[in-house]
C-alpha positions as CSV (number, residue, x, y, z in Angstrom):
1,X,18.9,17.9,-1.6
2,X,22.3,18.5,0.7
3,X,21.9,17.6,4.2
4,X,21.2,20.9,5.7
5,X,22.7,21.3,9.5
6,X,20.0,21.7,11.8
7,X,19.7,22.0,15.5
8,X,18.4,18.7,16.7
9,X,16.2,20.0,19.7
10,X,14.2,21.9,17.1
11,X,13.0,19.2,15.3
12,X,12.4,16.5,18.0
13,X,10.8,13.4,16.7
14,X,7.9,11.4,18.4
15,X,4.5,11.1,17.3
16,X,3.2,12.9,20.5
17,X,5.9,15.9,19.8
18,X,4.4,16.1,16.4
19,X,0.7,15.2,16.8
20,X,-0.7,18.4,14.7
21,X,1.4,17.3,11.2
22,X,1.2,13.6,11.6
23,X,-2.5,14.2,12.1
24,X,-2.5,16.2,8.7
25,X,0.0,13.2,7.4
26,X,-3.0,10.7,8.3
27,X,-5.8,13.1,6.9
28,X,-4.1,13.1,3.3
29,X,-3.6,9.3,3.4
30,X,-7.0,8.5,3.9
31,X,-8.1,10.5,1.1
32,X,-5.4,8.9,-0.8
33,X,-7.3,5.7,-0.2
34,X,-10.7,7.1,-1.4
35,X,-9.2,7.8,-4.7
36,X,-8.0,4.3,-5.2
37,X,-10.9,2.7,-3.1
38,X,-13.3,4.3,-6.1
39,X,-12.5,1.8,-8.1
40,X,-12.7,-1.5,-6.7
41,X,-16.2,-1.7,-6.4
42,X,-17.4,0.0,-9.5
43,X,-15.0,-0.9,-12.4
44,X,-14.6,-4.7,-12.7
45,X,-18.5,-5.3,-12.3
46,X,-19.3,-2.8,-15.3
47,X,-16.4,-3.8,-17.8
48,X,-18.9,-5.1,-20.6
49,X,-20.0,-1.3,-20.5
50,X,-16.6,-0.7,-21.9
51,X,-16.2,-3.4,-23.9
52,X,-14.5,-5.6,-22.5
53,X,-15.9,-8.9,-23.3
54,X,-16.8,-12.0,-21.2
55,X,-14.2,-14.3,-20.5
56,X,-11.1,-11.8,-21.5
57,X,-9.6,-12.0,-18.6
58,X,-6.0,-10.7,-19.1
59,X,-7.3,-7.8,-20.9
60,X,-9.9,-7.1,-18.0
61,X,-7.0,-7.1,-15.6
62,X,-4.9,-4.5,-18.0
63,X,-6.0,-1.9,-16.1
64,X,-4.9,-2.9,-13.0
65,X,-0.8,-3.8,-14.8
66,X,-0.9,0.0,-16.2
67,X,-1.5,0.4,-12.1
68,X,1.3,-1.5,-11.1
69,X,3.9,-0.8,-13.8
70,X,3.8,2.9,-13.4
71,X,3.5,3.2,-9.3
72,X,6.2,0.7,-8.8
73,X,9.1,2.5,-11.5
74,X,7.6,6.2,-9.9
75,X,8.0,4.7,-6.1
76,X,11.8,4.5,-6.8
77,X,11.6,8.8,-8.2
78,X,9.6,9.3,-5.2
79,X,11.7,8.1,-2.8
80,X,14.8,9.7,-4.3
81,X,13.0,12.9,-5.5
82,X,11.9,13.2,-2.3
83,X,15.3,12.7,-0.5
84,X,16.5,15.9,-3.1
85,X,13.5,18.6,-2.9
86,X,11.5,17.4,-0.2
87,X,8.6,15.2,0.7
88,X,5.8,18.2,0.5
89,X,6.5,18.8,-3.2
90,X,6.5,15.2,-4.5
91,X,3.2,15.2,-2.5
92,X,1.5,18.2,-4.2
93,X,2.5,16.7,-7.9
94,X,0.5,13.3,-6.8
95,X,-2.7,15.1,-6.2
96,X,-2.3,17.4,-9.1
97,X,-1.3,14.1,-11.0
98,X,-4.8,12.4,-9.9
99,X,-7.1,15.2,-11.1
100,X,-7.5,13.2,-14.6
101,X,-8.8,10.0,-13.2
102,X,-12.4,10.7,-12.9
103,X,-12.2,12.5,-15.8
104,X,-11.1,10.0,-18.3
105,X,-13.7,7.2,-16.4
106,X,-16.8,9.9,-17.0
107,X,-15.7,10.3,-21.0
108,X,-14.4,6.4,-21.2
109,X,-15.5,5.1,-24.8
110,X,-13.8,2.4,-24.1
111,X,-11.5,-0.1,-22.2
112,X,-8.6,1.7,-23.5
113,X,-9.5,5.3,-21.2
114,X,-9.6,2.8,-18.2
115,X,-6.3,1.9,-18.7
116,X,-5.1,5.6,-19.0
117,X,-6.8,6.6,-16.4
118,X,-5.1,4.0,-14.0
119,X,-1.6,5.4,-15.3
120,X,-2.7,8.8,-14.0
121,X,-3.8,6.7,-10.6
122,X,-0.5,5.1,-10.4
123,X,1.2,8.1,-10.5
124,X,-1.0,9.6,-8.1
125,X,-0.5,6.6,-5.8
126,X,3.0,6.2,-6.1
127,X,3.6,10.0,-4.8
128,X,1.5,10.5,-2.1
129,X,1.2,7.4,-0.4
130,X,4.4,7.2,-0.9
131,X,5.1,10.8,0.4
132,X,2.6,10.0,3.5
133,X,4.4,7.2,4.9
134,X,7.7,8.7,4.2
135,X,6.9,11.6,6.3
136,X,4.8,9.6,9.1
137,X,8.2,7.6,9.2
138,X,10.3,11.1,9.5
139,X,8.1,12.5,12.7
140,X,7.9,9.4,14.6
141,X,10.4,7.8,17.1
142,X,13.3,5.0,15.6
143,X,10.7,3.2,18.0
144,X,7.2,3.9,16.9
145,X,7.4,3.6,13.3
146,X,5.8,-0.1,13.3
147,X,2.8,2.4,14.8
148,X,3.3,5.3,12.5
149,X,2.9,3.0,9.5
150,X,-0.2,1.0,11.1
151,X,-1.4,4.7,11.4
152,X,-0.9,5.3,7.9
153,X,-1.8,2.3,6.4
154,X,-5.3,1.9,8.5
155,X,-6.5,5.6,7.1
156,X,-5.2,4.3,3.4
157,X,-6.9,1.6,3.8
158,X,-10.3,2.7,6.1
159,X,-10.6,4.9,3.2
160,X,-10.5,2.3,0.6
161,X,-12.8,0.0,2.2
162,X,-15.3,3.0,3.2
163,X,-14.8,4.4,-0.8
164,X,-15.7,1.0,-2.4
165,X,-19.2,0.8,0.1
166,X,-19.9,4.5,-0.7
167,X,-19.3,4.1,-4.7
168,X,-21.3,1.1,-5.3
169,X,-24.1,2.7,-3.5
170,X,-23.8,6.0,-5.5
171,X,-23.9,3.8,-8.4
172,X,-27.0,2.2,-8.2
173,X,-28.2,5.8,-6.8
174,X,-26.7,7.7,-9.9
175,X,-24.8,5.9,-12.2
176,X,-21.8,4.5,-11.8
177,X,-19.9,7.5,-14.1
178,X,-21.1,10.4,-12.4
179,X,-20.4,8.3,-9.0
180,X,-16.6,7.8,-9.8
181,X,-16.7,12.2,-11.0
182,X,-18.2,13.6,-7.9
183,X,-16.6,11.0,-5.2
184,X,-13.1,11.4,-7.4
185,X,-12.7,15.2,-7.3
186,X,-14.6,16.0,-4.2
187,X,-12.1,14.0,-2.6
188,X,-9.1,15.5,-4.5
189,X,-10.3,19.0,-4.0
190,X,-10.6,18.4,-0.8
191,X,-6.8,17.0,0.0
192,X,-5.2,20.3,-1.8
193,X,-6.8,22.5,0.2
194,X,-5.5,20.7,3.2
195,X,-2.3,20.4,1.8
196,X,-1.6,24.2,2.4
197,X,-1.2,23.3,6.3
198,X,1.2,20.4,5.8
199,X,5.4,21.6,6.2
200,X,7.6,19.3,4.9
201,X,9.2,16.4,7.1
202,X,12.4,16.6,5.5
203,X,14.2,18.9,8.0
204,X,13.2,16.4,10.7
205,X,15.2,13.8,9.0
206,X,18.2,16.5,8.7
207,X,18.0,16.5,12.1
208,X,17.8,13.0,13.2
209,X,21.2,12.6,11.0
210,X,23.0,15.3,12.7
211,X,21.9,13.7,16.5
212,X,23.8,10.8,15.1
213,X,27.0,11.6,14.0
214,X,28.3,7.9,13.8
215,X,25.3,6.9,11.1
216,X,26.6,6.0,7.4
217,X,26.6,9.1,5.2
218,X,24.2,8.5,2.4
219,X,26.0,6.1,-0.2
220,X,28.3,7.0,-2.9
221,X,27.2,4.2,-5.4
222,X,25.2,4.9,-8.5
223,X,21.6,4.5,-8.5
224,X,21.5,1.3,-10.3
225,X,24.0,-0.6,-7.6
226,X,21.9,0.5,-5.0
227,X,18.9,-1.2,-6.8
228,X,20.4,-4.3,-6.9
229,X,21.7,-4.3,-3.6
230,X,18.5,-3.8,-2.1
231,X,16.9,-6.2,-4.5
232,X,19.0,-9.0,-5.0
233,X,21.7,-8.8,-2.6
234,X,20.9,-8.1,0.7
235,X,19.0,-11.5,1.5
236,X,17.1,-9.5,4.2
237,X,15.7,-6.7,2.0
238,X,15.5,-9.4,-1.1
239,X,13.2,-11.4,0.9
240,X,11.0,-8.4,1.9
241,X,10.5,-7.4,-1.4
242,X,9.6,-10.8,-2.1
243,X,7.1,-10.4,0.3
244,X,5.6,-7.4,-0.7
245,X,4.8,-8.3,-4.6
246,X,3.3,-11.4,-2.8
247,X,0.6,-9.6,-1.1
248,X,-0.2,-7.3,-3.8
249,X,-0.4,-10.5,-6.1
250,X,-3.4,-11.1,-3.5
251,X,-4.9,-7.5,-3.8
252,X,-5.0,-7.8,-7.5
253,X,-6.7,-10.5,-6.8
254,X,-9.5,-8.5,-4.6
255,X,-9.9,-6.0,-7.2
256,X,-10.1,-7.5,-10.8
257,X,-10.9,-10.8,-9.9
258,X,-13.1,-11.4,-6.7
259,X,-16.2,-8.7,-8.3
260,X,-16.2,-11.1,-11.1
261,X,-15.9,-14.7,-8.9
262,X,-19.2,-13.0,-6.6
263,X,-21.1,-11.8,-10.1
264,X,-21.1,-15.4,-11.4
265,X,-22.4,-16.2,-7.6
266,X,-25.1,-14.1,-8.1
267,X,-23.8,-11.0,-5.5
268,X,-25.0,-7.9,-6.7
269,X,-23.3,-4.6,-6.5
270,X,-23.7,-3.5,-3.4
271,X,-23.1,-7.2,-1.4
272,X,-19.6,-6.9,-3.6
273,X,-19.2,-3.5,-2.2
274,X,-19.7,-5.0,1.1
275,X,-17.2,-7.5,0.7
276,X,-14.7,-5.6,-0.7
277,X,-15.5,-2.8,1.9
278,X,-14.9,-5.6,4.6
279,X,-11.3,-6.4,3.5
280,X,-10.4,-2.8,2.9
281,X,-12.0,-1.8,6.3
282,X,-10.4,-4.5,8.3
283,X,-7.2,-4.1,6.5
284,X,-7.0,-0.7,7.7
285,X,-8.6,-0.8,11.2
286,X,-6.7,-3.8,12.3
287,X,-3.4,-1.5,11.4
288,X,-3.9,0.8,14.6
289,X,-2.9,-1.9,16.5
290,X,-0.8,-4.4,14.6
291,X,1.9,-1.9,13.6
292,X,1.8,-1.1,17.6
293,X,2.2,-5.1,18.2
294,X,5.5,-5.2,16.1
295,X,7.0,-2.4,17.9
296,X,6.4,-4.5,21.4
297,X,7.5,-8.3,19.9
298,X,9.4,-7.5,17.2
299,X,8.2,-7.6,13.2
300,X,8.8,-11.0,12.2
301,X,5.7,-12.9,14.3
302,X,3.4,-10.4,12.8
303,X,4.5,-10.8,9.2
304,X,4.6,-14.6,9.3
305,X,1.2,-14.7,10.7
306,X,-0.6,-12.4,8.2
307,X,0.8,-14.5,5.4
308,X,-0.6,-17.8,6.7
309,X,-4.1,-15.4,7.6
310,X,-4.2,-14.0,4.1
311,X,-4.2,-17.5,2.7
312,X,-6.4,-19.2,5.2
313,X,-8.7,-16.6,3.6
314,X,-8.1,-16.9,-0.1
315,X,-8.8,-21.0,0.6
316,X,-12.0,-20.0,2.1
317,X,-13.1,-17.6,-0.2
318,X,-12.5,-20.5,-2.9
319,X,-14.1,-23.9,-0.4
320,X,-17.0,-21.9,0.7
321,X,-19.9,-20.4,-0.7
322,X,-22.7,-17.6,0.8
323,X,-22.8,-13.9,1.4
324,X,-21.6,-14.2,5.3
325,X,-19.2,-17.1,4.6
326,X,-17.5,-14.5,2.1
327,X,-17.8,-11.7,4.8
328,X,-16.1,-13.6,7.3
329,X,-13.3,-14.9,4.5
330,X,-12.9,-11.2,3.8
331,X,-12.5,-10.4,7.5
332,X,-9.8,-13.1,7.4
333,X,-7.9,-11.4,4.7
334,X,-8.4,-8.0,6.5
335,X,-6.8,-9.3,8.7
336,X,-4.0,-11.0,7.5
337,X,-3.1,-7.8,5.6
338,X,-3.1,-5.8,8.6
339,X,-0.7,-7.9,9.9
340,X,1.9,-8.1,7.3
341,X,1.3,-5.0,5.6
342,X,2.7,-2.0,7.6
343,X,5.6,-4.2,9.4
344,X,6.8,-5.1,6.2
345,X,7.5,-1.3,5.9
346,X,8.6,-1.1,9.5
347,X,11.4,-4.0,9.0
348,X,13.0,-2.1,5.8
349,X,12.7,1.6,7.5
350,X,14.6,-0.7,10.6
351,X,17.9,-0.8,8.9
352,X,17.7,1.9,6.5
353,X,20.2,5.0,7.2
354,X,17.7,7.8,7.9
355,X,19.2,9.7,4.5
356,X,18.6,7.1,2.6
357,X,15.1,6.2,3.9
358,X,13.2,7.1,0.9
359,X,15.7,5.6,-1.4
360,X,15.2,2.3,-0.2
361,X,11.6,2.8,1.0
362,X,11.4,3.5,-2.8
363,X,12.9,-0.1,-3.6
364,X,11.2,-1.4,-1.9
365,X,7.8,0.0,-2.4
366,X,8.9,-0.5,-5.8
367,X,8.7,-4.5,-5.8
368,X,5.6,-4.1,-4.0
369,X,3.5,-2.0,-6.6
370,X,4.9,-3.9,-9.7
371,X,2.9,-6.7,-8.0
372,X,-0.1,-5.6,-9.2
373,X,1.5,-5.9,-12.7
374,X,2.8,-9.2,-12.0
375,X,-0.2,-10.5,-9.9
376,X,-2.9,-8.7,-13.4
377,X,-0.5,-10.4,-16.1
378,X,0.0,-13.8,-13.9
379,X,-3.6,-14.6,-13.0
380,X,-5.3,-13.0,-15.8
381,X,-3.2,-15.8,-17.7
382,X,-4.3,-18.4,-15.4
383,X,-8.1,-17.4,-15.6
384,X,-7.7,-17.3,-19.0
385,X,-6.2,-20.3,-19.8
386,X,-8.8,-22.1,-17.6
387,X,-11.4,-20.0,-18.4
388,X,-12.4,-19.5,-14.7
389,X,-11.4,-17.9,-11.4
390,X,-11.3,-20.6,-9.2
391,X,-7.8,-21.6,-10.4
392,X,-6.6,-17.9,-10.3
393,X,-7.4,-18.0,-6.2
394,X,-6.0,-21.3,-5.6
395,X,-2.9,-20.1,-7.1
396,X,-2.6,-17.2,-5.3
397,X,-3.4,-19.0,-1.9
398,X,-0.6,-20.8,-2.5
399,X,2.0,-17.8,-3.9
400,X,0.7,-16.1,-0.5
401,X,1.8,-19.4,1.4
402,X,5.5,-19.8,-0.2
403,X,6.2,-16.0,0.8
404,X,5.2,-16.1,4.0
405,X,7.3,-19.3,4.5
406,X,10.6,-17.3,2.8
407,X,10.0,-15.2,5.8
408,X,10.0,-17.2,8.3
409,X,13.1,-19.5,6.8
410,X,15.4,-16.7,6.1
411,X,14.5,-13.4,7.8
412,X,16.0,-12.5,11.1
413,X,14.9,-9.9,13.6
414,X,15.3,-6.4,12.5
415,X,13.3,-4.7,15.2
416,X,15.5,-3.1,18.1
417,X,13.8,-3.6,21.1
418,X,13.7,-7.6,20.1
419,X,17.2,-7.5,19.6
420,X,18.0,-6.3,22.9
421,X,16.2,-8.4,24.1
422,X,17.2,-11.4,22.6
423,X,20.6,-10.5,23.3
424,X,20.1,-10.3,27.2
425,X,20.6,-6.7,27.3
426,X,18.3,-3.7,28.3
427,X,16.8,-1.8,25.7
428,X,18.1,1.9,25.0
429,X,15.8,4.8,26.2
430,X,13.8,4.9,23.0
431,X,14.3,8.1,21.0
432,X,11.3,10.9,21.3
């Protein structure tokens, strides 16, 4: 899509100005988490059902590296798709891409549907949550978006955690395949029709171009340079996307491995469910007011921190044994997550030319997703090899721990406000 010239004044950005679509923005984001929040409860606890056998790890965790592969490649045609025909669209063909997933769980013969159906979920992931932050990121203020991606990740996430509680009740109440159908396209259903009321974000970022006529013009270079700059050669973005496989190595974790780790403990569906729920709910909570606390000290404190959290957490998770000794490691996680998780997001969207946001939003949440590939093939292999999961959460305590310290060795400030600051000057008037 061309830039279009716009009058500024009519598309004034500021959460405030645009309360009525960022509210619709959050709404579709949390029922973005509820579809993939279905799953985390449900799924790994029932795999024998499908066939998967005991102790075949790497092909339990298949599932979640069809996830991962096909949300991190689509993240990069999101964010340039997006840039081209608008963030609405991309947004519609993500719902209309998830319709299949309950589907293909409700007819599953097999271990092979649940892998198919998690291609449909990573496309469906990789376009609207995608598509949500994006557009969060559009309405907000150059100073609020550590706030408008706390916003958006705490609905993601509140919905996940709530979605994994609900589903492993309905499953004991029902079943668990006629739990995932219902909860799946209730909550689909449900996002289209509020879809209608959303406009597309895109003109807003038209606009926030033309009020800065001295910003870079979107880059020249082929697609594939501008991959590699933002993955390899800018040390800043390189060490973010660093980061952001290393936490979704962690999450993998949480959803193949940990409903396996409590089953052997004797934790039945539901006190999984509540574990789970925990993580997801503090996760997302905790995100209305860390992606706030970056925008007032800057993003580096925050990230640093959730890393050492996360793996505090994983370590107690693997010392400590006992239902509320879990619950509190989950919390712990929550957490950390919460900390790291939106300002990661923030930091890239800090430098980022506002017409090639998505582009390298996309890059980034490229690295991110393909996590879950790398984090399903990497620590399937290591509980496989060991035949246990112990050695599987060690590990990713201390992949969690190395990343966090990259961070905090290499990474600069990127947040305004903190440079000004650091540089003795007063901050700017912040933009609406």
């Amino acid at each position: 899509m061309k830039p279009v010239h716009v009058p500024a004044m009519t598309y004034q950005r500021g959460i405030a100005r645009n309360r009525g679509q960022f509210l619709l923005q959050t709404v579709q984001v949390f029922f973005v988490g509820l579809v993939i929040g279905m799953e985390r409860t449900v799924l790994p606890s029932l795999a024998h059902d499908f066939g998967v056998t005991k102790g075949a790890f790497l092909f339990l965790a298949s599932f979640v590296i069809s996830f991962g592969l096909v949300k991190g490649a689509l993240n990069l045609v999101a964010g340039s798709l997006s840039d081209r025909i608008g963030r609405k669209r991309v947004l519609l063909f993500g719902w209309i891409a998830g319709i299949p997933i309950p589907l293909l769980i409700f007819f599953a013969p097999n271990w092979w549907w649940i892998i198919a159906a998690n291609v449909f979920l990573g496309i469906n992931q990789a376009f609207t949550w995608t598509m949500t932050v994006t557009s969060q990121i559009d309405l907000a203020g150059s100073r609020q978006r550590g706030l408008a991606v706390g916003i958006n990740e705490a609905a993601g996430y509140v919905g996940m955690g709530l979605a994994g509680l609900a589903t492993g009740y309905l499953a004991v109440l029902y079943g668990p395949r006629w739990a995932l159908l219902l909860f799946g396209l209730g909550a689909i259903l449900v996002a289209l029709v509020l879809l209608m009321r959303v406009r597309d974000t895109i003109a807003w970022v038209h606009a926030e171009h033309a009020a800065h006529p001295v910003s870079a013009s979107p880059a020249t270079t082929n697609w594939m340079h501008g991959f590699i700059d933002v993955s390899f050669r800018n040390p800043r973005y390189r060490a973010f996307c660093q980061a952001g496989v290393a936490n979704k190595v962690a999450d993998t974790l949480v959803w193949v491995l940990f409903p396996l780790y409590f089953l052997q403990h004797a934790m039945g569906v539901v006190a999984i469910g509540w574990i789970t729920g925990v993580y997801g709910a503090v996760w997302g909570l905790s995100q209305l007011w860390t992606g706030h606390l970056a925008d007032r000290i800057g993003r580096k404190i925050p990230i640093v921190s959730g890393f050492f959290l996360l793996s505090v957490g994983l370590a107690t998770t693997a010392l400590m044994q006992g239902f509320a000794l879990w619950v509190l490691a989950a919390l712990i996680m929550g957490l950390g997550m919460a900390l790291l998780y939106p300002n990661l997001v923030a930091a890239m969207s800090d430098t980022a030319p506002p017409l090639e946001r998505g582009r390298i939003l996309g890059v980034y949440r490229y690295w991110r997703d393909t996590g879950y590939a790398i984090g399903g093939l990497l620590l399937g292999l290591v509980a496989q090899w060991s035949n246990e999961i112990l050695p599987a959460i060690w590990a990713t305590a201390g992949i969690v721990a190395l990343s966090g310290l990259w961070i905090a060795l290499v990474v600069q400030e990127t947040h305004p406000r903190s440079l000004d600051s650091a540089a003795g000057r007063q901050p700017q008037r912040a933009n609406p």
